[in-house]
Backbone as CSV, one residue per row, in Angstrom:
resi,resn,N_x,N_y,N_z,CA_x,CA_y,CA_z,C_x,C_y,C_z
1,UNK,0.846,-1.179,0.000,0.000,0.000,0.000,0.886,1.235,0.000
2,UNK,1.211,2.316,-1.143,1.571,3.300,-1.283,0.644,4.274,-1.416
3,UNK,0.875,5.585,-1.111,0.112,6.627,-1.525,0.755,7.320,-2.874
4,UNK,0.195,7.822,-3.487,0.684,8.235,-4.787,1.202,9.758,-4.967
5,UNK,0.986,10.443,-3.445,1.387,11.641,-2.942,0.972,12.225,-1.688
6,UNK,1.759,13.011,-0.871,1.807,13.236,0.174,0.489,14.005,0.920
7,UNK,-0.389,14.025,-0.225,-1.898,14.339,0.070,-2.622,13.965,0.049
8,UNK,-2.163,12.416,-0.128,-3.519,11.502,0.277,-3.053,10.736,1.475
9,UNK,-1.919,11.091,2.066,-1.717,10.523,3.629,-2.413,11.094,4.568
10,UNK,-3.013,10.460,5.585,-4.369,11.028,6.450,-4.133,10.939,7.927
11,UNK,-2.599,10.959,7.782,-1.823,11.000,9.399,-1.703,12.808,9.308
12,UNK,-2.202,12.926,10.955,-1.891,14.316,11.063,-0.736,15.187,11.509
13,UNK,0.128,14.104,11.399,1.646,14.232,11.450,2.421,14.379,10.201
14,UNK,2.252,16.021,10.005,2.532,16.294,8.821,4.442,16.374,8.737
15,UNK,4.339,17.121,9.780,6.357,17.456,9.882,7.073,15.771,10.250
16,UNK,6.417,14.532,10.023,7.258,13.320,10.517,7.628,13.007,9.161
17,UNK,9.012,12.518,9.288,9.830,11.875,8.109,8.954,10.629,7.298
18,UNK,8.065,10.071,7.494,7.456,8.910,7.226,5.821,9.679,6.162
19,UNK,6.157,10.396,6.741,4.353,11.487,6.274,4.423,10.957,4.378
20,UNK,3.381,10.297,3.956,3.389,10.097,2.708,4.030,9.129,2.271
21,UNK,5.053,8.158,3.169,6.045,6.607,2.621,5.200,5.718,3.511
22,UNK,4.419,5.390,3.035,3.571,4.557,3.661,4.232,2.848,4.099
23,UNK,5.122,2.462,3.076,6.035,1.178,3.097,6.307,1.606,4.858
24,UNK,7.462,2.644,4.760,8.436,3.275,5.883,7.368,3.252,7.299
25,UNK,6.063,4.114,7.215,5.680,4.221,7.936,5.131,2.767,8.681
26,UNK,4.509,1.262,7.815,4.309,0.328,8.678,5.292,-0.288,8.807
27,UNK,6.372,-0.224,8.313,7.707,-1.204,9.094,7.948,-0.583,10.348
28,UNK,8.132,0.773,10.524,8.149,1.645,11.421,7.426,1.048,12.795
29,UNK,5.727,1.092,12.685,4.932,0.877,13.769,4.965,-0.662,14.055
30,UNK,5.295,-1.564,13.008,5.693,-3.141,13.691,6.448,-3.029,14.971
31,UNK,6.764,-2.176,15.260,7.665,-2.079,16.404,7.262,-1.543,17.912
32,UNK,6.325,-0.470,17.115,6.027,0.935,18.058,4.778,0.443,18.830
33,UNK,4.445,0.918,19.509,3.314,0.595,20.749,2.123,0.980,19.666
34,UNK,1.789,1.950,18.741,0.865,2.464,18.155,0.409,1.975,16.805
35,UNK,-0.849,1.704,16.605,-0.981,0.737,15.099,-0.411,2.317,14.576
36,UNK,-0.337,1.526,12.890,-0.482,3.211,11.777,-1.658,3.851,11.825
37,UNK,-1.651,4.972,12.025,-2.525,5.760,11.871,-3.861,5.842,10.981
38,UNK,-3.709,5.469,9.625,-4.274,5.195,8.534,-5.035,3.777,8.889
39,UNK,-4.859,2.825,9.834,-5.087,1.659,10.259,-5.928,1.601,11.678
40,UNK,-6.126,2.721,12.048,-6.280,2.420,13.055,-8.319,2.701,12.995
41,UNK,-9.005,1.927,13.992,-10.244,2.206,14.195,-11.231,3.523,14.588
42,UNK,-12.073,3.520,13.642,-12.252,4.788,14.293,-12.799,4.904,15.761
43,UNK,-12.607,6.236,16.265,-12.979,6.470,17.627,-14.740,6.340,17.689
44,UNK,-14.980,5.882,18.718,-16.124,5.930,18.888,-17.221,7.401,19.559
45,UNK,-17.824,7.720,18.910,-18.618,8.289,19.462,-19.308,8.696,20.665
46,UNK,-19.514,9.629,21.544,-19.887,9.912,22.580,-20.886,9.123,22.828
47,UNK,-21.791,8.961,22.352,-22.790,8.161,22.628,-23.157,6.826,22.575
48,UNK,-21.540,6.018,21.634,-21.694,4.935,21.512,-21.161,4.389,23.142
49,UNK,-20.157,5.197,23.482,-19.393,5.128,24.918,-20.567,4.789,26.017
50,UNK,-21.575,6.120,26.027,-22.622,6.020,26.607,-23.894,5.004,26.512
51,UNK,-24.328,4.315,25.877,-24.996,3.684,25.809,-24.169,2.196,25.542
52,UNK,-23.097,1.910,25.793,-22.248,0.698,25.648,-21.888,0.865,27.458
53,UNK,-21.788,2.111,28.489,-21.946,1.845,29.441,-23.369,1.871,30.465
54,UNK,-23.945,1.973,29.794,-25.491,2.363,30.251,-26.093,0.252,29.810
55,UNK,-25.827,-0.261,29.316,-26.094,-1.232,28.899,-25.250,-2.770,29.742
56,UNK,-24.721,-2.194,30.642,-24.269,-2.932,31.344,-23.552,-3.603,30.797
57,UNK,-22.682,-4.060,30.077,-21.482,-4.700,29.518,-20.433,-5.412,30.805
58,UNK,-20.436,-6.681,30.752,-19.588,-7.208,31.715,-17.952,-7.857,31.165
C-alpha cells in the first residue's frame, strides 16, 4: 500500500519523516506501541461510549 502523494496521507503528522512513505511508515509501527494511523479504528462516538456503558457490559 503506497500513496501516490503526500496528500492523500491522512496521518496528522505532517512534519514526521514517514508522512506520505507509507512502506516506511508500517515497518516503522511493527515495532512501536501504536498501530499506523491510517489503520487504526475509528474512535467511537460519545454516545456509543454512553450507551455501551449504560447497557451494562460485563
Amino acid at each position: 500500500m503506497s500513496h501516490k502523494s503526500d496528500n492523500a496521507c491522512v496521518c496528522p503528522k505532517i512534519k514526521c519523516e514517514r508522512h506520505g512513505k507509507c512502506s516506511e511508515c508500517i515497518e516503522h509501527h511493527k515495532t512501536s506501541k501504536y498501530k499506523v494511523y491510517c489503520r487504526r479504528s475509528p474512535k467511537k462516538t460519545l454516545l456509543e461510549k454512553i450507551f455501551k456503558n449504560i447497557g451494562g457490559s460485563k
